[in-house]
Each structure stands twice: as C-alpha cells, then as structure tokens.
Biopython code that builds the backbone (N, CA, C, O; Angstrom):
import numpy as np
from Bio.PDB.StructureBuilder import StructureBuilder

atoms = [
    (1, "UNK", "N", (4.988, -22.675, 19.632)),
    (1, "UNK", "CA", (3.978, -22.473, 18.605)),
    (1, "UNK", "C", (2.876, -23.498, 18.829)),
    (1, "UNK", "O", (3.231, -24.630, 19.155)),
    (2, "UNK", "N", (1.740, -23.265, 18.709)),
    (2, "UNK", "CA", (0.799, -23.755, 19.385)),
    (2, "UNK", "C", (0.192, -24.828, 17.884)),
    (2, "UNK", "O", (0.474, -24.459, 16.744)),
    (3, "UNK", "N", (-0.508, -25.930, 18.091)),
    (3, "UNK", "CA", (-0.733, -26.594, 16.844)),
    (3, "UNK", "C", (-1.723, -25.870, 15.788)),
    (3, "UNK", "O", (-1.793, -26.188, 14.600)),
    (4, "UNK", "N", (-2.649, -24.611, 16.550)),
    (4, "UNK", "CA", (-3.571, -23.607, 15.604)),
    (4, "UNK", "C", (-2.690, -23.197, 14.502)),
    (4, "UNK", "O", (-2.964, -23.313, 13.307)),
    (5, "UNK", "N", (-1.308, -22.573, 15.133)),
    (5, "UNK", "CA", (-0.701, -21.751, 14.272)),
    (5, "UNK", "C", (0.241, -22.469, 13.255)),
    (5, "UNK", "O", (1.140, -21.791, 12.756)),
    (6, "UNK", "N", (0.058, -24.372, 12.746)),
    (6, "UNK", "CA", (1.242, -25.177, 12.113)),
    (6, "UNK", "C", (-0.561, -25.517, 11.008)),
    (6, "UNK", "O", (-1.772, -25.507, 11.227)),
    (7, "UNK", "N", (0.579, -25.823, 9.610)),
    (7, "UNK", "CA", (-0.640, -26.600, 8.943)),
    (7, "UNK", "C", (0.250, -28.111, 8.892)),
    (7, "UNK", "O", (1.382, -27.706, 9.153)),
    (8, "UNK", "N", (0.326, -29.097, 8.768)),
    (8, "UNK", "CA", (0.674, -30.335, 8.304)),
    (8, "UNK", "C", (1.077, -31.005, 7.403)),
    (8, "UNK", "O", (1.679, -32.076, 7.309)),
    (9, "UNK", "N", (0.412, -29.752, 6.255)),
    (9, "UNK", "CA", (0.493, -30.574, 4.992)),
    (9, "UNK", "C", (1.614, -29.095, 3.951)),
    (9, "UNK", "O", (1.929, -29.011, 2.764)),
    (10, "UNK", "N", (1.918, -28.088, 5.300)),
    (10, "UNK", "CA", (2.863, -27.157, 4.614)),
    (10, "UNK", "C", (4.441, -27.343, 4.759)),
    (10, "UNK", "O", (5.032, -27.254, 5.835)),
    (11, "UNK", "N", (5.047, -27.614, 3.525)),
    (11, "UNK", "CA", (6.686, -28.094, 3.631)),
    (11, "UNK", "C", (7.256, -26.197, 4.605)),
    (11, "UNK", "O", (7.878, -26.432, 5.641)),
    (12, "UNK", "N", (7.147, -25.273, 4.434)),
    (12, "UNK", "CA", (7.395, -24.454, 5.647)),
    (12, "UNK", "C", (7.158, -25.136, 7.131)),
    (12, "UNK", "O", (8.067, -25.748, 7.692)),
    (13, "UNK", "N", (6.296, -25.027, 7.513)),
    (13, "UNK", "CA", (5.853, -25.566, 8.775)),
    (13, "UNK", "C", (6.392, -27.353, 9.057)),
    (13, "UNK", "O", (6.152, -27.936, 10.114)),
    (14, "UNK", "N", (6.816, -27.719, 8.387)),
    (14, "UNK", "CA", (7.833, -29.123, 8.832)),
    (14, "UNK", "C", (9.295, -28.625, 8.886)),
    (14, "UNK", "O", (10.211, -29.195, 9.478)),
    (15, "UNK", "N", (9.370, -27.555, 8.230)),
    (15, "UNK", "CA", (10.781, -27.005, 8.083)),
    (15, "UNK", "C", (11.241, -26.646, 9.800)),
    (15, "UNK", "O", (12.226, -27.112, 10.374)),
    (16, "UNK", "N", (10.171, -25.649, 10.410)),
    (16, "UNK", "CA", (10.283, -25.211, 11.051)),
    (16, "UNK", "C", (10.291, -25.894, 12.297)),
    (16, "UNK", "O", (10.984, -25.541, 13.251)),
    (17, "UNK", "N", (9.305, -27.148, 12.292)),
    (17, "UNK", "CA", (8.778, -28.142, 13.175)),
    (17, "UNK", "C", (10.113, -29.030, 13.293)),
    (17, "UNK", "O", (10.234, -29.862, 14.192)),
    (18, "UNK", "N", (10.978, -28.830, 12.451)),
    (18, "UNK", "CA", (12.081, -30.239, 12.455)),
    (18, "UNK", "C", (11.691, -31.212, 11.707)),
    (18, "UNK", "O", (12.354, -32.180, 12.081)),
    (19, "UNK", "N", (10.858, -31.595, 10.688)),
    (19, "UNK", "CA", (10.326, -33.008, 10.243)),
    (19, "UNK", "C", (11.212, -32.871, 8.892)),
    (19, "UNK", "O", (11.404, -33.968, 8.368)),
    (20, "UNK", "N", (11.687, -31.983, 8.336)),
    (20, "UNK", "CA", (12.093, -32.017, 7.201)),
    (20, "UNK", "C", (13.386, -31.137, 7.400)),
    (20, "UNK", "O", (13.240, -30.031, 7.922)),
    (21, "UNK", "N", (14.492, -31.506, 7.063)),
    (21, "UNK", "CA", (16.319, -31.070, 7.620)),
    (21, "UNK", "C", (16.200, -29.594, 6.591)),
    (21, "UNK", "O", (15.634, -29.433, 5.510)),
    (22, "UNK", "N", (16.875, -28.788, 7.324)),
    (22, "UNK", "CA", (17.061, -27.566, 6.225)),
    (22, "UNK", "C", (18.293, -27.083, 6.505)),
    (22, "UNK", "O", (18.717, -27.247, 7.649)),
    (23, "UNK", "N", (19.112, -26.393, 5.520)),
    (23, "UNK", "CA", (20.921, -25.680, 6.391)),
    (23, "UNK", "C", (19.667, -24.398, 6.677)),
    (23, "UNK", "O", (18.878, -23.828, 5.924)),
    (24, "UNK", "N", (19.963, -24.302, 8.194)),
    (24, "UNK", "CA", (19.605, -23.382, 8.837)),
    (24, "UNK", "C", (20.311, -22.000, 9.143)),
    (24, "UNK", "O", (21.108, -22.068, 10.079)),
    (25, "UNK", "N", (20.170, -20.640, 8.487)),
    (25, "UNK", "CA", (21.031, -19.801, 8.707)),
    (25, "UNK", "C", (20.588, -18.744, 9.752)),
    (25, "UNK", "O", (21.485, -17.925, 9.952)),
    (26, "UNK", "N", (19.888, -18.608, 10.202)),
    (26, "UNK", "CA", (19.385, -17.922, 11.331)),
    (26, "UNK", "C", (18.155, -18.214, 12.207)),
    (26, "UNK", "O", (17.335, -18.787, 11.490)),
    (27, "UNK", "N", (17.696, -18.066, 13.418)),
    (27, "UNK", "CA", (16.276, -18.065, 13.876)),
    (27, "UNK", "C", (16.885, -16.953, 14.856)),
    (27, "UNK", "O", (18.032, -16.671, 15.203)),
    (28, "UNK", "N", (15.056, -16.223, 15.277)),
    (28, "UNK", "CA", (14.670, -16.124, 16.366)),
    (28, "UNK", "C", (13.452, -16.243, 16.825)),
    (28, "UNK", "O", (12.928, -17.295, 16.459)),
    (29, "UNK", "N", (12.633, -15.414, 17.643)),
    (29, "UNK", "CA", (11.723, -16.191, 18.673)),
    (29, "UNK", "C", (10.487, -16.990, 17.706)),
    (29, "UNK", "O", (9.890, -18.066, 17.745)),
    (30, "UNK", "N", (10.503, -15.868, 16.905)),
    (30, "UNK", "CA", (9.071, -16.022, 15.988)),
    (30, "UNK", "C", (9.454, -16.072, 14.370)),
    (30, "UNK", "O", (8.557, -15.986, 13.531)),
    (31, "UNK", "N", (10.600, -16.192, 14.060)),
    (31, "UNK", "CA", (11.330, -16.925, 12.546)),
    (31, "UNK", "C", (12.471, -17.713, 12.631)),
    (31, "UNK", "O", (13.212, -18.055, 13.552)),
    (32, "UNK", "N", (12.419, -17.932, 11.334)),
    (32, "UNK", "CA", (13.145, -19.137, 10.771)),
    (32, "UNK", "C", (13.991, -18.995, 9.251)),
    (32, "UNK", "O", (13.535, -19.249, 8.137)),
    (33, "UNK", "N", (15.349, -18.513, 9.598)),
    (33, "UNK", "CA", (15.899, -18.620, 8.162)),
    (33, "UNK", "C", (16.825, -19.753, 7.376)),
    (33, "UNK", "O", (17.657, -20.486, 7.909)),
    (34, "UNK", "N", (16.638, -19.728, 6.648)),
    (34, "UNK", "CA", (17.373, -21.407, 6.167)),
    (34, "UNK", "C", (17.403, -21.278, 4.365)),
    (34, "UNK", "O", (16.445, -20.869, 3.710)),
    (35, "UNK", "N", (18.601, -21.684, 3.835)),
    (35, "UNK", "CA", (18.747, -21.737, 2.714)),
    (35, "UNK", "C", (17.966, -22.198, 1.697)),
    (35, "UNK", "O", (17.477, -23.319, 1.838)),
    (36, "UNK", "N", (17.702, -21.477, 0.534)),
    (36, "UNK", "CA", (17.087, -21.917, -1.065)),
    (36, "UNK", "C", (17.755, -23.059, -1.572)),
    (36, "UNK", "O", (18.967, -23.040, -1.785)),
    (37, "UNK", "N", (16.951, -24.187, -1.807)),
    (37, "UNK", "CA", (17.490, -25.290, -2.099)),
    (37, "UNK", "C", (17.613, -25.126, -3.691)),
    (37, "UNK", "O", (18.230, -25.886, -4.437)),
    (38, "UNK", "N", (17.012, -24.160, -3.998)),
    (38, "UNK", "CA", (17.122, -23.259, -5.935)),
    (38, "UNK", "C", (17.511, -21.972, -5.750)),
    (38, "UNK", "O", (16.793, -21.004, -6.002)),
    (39, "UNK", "N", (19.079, -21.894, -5.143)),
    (39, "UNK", "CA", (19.532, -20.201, -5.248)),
    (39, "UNK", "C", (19.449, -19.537, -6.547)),
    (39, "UNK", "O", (19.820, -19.942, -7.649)),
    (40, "UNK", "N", (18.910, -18.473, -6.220)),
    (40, "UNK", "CA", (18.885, -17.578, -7.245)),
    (40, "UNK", "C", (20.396, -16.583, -7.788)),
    (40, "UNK", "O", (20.930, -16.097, -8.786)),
    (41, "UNK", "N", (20.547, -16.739, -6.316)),
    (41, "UNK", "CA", (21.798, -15.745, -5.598)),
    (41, "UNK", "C", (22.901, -16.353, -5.459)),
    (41, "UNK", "O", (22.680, -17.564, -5.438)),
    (42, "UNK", "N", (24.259, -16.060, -5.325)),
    (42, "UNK", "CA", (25.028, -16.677, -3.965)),
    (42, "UNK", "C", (24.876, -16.588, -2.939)),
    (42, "UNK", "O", (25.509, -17.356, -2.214)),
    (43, "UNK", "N", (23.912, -15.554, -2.301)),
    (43, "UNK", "CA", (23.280, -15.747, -0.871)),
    (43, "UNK", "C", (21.855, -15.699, -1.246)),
    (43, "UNK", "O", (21.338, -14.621, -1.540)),
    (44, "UNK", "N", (21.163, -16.846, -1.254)),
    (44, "UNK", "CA", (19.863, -16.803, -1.168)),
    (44, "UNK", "C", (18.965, -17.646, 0.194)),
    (44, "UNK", "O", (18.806, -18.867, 0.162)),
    (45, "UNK", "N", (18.542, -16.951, 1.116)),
    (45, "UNK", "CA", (17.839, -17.236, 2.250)),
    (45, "UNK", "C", (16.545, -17.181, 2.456)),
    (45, "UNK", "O", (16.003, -16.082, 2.334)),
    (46, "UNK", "N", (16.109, -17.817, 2.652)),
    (46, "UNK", "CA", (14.103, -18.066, 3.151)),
    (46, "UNK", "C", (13.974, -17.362, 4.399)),
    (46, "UNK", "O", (14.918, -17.802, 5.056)),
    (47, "UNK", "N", (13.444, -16.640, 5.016)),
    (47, "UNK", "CA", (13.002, -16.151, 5.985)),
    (47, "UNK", "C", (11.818, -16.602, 6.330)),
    (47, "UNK", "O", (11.126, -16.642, 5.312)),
    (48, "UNK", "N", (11.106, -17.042, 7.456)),
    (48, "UNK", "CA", (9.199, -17.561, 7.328)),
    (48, "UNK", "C", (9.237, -16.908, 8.944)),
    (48, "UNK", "O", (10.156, -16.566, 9.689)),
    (49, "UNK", "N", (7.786, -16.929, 9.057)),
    (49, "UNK", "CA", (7.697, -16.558, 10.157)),
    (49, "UNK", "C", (7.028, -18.066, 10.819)),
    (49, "UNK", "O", (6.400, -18.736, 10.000)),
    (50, "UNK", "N", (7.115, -18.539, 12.023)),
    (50, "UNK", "CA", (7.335, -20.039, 12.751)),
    (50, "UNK", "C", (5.516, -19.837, 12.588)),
    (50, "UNK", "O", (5.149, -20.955, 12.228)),
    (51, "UNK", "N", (4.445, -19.062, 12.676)),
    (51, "UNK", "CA", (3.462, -19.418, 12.572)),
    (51, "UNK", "C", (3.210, -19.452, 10.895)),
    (51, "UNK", "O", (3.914, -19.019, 9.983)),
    (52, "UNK", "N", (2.110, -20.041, 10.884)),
    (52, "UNK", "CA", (1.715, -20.605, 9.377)),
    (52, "UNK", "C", (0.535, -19.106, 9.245)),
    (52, "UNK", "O", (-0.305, -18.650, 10.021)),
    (53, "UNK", "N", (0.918, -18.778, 8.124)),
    (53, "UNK", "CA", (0.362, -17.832, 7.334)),
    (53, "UNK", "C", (0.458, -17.609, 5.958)),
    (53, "UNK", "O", (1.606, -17.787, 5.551)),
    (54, "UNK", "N", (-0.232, -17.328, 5.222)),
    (54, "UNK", "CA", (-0.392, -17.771, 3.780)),
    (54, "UNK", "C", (0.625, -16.534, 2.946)),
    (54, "UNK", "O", (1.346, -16.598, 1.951)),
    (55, "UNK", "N", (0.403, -15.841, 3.539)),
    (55, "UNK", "CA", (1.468, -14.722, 3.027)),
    (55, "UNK", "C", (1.859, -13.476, 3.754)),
    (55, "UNK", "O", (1.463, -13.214, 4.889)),
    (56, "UNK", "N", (2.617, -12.756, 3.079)),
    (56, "UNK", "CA", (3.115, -11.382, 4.075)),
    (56, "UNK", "C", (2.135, -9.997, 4.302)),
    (56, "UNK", "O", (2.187, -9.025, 5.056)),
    (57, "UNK", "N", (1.175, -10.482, 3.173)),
    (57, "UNK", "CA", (-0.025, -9.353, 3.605)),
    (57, "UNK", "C", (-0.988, -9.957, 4.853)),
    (57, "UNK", "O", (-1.462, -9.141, 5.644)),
    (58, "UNK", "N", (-1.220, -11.135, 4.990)),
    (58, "UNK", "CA", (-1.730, -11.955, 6.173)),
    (58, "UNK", "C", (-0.985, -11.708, 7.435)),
    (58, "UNK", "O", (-1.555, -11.239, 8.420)),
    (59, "UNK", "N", (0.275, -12.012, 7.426)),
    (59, "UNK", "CA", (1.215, -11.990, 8.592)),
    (59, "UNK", "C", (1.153, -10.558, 9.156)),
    (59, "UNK", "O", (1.413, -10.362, 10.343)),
    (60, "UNK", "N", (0.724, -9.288, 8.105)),
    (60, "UNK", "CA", (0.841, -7.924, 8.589)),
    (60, "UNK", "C", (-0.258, -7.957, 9.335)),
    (60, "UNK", "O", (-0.238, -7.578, 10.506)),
    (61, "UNK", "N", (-1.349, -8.416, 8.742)),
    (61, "UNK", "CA", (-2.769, -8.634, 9.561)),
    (61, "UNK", "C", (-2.933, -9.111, 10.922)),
    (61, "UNK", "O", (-3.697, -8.633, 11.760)),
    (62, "UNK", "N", (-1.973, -10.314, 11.099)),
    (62, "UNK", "CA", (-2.592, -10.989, 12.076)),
    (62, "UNK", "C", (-1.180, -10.930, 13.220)),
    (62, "UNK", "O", (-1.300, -11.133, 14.428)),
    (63, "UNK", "N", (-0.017, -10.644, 12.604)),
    (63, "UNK", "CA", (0.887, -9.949, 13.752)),
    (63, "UNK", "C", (2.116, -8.973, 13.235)),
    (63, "UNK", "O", (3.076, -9.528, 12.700)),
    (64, "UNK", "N", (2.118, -7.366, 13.394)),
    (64, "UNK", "CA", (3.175, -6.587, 13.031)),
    (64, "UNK", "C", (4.380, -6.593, 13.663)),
    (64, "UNK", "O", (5.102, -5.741, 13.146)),
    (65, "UNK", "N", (5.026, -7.284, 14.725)),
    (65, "UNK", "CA", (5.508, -7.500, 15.476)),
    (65, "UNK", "C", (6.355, -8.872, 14.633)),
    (65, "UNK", "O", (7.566, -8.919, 14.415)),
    (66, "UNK", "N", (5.274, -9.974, 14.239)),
    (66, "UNK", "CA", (5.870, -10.995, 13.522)),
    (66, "UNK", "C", (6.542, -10.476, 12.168)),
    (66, "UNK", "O", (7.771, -10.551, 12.160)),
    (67, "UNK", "N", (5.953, -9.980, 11.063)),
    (67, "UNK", "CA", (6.289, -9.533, 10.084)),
    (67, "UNK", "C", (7.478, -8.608, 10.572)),
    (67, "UNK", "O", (8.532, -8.820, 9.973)),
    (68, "UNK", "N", (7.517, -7.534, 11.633)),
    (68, "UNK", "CA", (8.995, -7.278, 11.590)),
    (68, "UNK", "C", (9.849, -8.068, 11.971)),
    (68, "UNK", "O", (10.984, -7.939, 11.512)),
    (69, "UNK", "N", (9.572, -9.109, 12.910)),
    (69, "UNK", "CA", (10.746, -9.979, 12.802)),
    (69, "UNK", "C", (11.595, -10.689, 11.766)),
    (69, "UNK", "O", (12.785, -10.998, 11.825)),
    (70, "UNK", "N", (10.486, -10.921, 10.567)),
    (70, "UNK", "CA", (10.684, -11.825, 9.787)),
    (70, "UNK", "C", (11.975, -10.465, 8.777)),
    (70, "UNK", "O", (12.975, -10.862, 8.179)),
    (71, "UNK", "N", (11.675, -9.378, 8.833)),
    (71, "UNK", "CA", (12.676, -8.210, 8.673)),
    (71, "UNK", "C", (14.112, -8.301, 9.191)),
    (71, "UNK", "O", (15.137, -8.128, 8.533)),
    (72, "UNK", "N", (14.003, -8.600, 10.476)),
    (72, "UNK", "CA", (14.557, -8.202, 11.433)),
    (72, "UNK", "C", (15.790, -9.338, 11.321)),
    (72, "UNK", "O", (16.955, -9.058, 11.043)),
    (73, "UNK", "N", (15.374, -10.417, 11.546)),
    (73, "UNK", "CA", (15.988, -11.504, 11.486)),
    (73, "UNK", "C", (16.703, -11.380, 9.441)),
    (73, "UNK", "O", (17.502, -12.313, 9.356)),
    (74, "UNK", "N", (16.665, -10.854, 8.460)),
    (74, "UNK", "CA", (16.955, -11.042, 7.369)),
    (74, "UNK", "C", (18.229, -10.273, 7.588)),
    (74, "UNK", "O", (19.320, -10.788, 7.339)),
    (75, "UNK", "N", (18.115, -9.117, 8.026)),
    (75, "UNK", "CA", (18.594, -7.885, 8.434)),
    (75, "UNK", "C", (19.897, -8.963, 8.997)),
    (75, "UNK", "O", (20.877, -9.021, 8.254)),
    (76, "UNK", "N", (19.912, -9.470, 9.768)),
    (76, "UNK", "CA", (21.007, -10.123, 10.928)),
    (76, "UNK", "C", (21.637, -11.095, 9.998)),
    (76, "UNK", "O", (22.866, -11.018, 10.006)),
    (77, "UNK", "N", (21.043, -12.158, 9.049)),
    (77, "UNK", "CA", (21.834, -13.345, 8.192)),
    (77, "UNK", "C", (22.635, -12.058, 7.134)),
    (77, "UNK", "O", (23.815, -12.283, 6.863)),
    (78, "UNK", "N", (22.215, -11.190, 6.753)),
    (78, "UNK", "CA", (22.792, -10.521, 5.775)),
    (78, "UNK", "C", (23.885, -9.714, 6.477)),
    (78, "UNK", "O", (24.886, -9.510, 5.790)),
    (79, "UNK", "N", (23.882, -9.240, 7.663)),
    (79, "UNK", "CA", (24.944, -8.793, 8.148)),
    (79, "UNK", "C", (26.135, -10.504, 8.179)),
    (79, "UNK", "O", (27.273, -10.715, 7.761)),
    (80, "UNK", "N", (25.351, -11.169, 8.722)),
    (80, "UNK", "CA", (26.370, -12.595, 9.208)),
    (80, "UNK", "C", (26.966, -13.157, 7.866)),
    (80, "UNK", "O", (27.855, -13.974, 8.108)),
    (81, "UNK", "N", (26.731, -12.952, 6.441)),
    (81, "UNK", "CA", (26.285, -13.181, 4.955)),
    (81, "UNK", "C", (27.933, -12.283, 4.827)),
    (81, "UNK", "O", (28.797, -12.920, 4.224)),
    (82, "UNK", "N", (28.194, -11.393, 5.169)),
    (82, "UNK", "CA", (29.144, -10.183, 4.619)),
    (82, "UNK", "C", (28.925, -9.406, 3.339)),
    (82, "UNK", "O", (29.764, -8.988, 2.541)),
    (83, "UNK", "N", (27.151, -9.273, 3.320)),
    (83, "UNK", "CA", (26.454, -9.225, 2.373)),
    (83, "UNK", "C", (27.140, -7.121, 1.872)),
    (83, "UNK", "O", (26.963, -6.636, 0.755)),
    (84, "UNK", "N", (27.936, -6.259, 3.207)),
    (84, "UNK", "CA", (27.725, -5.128, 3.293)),
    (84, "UNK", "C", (26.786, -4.368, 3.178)),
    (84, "UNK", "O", (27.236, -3.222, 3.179)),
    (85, "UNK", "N", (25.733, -4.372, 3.079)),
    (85, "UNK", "CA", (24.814, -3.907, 2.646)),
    (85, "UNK", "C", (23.774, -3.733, 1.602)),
    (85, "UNK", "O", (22.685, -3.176, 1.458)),
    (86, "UNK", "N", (24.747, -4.588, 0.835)),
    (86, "UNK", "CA", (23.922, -4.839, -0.732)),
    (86, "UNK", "C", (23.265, -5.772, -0.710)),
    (86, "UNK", "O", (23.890, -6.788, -1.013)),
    (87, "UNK", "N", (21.838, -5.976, -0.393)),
    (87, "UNK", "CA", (21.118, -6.936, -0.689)),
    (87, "UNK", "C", (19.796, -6.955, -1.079)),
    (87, "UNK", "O", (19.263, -6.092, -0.382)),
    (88, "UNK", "N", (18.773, -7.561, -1.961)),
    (88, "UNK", "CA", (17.357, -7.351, -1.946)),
    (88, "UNK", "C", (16.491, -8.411, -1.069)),
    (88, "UNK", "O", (16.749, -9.613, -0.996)),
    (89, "UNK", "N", (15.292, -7.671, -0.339)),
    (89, "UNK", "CA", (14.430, -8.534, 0.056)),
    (89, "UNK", "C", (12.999, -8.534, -0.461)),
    (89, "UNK", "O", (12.339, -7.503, -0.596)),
    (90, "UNK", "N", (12.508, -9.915, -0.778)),
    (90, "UNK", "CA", (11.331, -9.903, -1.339)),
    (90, "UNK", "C", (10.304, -10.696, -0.978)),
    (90, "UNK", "O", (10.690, -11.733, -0.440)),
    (91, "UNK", "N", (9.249, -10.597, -1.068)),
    (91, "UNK", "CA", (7.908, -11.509, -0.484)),
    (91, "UNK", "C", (7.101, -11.410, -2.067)),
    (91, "UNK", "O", (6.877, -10.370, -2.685)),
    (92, "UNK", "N", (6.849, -12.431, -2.376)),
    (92, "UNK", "CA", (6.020, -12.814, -3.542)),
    (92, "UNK", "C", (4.246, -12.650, -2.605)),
    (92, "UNK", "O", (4.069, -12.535, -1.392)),
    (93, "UNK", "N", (3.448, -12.689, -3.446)),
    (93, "UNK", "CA", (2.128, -12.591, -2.427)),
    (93, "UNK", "C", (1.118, -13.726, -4.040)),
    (93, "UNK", "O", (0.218, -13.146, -4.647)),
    (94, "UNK", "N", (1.359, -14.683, -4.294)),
    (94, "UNK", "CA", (0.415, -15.505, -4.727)),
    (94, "UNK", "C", (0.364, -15.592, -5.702)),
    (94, "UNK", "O", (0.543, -14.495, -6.232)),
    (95, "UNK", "N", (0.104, -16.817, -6.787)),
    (95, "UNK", "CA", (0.627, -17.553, -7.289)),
    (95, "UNK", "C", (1.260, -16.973, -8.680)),
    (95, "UNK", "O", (2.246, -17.326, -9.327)),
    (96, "UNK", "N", (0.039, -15.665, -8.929)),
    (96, "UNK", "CA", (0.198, -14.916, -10.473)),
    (96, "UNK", "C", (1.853, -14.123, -9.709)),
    (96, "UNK", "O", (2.599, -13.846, -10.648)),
    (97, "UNK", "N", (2.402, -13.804, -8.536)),
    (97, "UNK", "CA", (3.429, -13.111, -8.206)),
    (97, "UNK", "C", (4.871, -14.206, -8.083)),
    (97, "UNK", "O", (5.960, -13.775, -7.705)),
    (98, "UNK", "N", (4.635, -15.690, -8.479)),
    (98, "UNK", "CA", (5.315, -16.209, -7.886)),
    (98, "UNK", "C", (5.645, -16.901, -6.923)),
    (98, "UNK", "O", (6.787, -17.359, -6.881)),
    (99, "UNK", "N", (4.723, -17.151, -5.908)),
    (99, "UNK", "CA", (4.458, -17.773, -4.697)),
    (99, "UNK", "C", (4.351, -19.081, -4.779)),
    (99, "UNK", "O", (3.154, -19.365, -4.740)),
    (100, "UNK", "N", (5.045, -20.065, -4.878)),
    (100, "UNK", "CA", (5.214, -21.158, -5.034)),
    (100, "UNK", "C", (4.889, -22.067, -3.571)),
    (100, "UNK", "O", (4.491, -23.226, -3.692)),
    (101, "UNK", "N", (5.078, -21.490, -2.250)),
    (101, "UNK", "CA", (4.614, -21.851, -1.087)),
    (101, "UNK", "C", (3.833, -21.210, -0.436)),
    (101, "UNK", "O", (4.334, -20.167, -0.016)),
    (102, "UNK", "N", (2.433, -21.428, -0.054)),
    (102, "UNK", "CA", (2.439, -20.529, 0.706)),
    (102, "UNK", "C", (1.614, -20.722, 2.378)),
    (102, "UNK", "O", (0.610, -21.048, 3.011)),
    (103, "UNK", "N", (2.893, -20.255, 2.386)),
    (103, "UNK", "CA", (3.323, -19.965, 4.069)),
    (103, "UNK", "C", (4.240, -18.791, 3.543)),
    (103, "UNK", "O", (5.126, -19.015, 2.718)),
    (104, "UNK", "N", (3.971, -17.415, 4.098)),
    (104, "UNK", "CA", (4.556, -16.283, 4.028)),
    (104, "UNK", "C", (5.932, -16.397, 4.463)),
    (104, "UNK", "O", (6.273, -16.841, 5.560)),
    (105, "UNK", "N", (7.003, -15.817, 3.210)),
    (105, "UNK", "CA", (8.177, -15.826, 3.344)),
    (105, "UNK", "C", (9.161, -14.854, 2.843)),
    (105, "UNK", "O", (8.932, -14.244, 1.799)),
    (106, "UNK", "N", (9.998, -14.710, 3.365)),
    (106, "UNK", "CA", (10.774, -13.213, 2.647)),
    (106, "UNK", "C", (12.733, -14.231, 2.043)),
    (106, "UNK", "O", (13.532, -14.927, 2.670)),
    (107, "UNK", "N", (12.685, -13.835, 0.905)),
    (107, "UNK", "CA", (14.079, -14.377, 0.367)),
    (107, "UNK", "C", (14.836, -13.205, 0.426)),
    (107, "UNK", "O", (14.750, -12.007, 0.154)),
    (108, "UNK", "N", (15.535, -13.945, 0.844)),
    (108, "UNK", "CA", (16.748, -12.574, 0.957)),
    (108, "UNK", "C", (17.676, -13.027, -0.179)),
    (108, "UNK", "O", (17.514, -14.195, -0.532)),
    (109, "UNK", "N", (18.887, -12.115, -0.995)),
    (109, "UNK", "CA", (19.287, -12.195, -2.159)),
    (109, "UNK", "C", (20.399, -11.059, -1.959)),
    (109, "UNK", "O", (20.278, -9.857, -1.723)),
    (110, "UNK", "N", (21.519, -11.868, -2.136)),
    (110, "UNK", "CA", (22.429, -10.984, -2.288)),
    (110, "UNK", "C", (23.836, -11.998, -2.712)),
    (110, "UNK", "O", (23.765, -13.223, -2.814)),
    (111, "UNK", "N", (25.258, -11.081, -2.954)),
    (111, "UNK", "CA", (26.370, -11.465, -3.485)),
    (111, "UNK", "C", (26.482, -11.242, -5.037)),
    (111, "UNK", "O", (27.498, -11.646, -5.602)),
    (112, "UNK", "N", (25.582, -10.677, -5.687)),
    (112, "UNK", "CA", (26.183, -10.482, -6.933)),
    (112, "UNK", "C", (24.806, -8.782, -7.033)),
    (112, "UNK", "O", (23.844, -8.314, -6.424)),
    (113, "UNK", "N", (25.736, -8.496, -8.324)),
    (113, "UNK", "CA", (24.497, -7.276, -8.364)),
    (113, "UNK", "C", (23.240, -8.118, -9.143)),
    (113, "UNK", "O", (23.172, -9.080, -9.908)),
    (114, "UNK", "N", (22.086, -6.985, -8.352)),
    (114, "UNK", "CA", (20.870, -6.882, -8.815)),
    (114, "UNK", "C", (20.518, -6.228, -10.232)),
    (114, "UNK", "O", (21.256, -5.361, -10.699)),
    (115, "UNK", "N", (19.602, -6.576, -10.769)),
    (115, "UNK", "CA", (19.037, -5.703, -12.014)),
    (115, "UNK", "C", (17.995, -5.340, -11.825)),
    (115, "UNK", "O", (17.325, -6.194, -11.244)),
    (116, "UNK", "N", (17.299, -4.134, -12.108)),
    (116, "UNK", "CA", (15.779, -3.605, -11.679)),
    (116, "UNK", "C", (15.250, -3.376, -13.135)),
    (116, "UNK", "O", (16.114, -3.014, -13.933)),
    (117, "UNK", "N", (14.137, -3.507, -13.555)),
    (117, "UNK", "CA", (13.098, -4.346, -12.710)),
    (117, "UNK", "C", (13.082, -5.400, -12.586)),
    (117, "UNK", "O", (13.118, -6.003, -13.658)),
    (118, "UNK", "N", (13.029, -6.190, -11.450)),
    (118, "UNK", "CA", (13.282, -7.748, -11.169)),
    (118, "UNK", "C", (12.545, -8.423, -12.038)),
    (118, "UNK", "O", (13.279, -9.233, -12.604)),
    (119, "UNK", "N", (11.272, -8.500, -12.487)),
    (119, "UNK", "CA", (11.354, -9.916, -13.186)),
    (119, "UNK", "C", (9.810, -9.790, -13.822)),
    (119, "UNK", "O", (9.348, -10.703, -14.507)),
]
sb = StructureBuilder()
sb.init_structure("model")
sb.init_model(0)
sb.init_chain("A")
sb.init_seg("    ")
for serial, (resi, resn, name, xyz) in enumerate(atoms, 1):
    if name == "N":
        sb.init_residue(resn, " ", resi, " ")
    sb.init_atom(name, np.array(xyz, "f"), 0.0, 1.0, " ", f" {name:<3s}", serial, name[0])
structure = sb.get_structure()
C-alpha cells in the first residue's frame, strides 16, 4: 500500500499499518478483518479495506474489485466464525448513519438472532 492510499491520523489505517495491535481475524491482499473492541454480537468483526477511504460508497468508486474483497473476505471469517450462515453485514456511510470512523468498513454480526429493522 503505497503512502497516497494511508491517512496518519486514521485509527483504521494504523490498524492495518501495525502501529496499533488488533485480534486479527482474517486478511487478504487488499483487507483487513479484526475484532470490535464494542461487540455488538458474539461475533462482531471489522472488515476495512487496507487503502484509506472514507466510506463504502467511495471504495465502490475508486475500486470494485476492493469493495468485493472487503465482501469476500467477511464471507470467509463467517464461514471460519461457524457462523452457518446466519449472519448480517453492514457499512454505515456517515455520521447521521452511524459512522463513527471513517475509513470504509463492513461489520460483520452474527451468533445470536437478528431483529429487523436494525436500528
């Protein structure tokens, strides 16, 4: 990851960089999954994608390839999770939605049932 694509002052992007320890539950080339230090869930996982992007409507913009990974890779902790299949994934998109970081991220959520409408 090239230093264009890190901001410095984003706790994602130290996550990812190594500067700040996380329980790490999955990566691949272009994400990074690692546990909610405020589970919501009994399985609650961060998904980010390793470049810095402000959110998941950005990340669709600027790589579809990344954004499915950041899928792709959720897809794999939730199989590794023994989640069976029951799980929700979500991307907040800014601040009135919840977005408390932003560097685009998908939580994955599962081990107990869901209630709709979420929240």
């Amino acid at each position: 990851m090239s230093a264009a694509t890190t901001d410095p002052d984003c706790l994602f992007c130290s996550i990812v960089a190594g500067r700040v320890p996380a329980d790490v539950a999955g990566e691949s080339e272009y994400s990074l999954a690692f546990r909610d230090v405020n589970p919501q869930a009994p399985t609650h996982v961060l998904v980010v994608p390793r470049r810095h992007v402000a959110n998941a409507g950005e990340l669709a913009e600027v790589s579809a390839d990344e954004l499915g990974d950041v899928v792709l890779l959720a897809r794999t902790v939730a199989e590794q999770e023994d989640l069976g299949g029951d799980y929700r994934l979500v991307f907040n998109t800014g601040e009135g939605a919840g977005q408390s970081v932003f560097h685009a991220h998908l939580h994955l959520l599962g081990g107990r049932s869901m209630k709709w409408p979420p929240g």
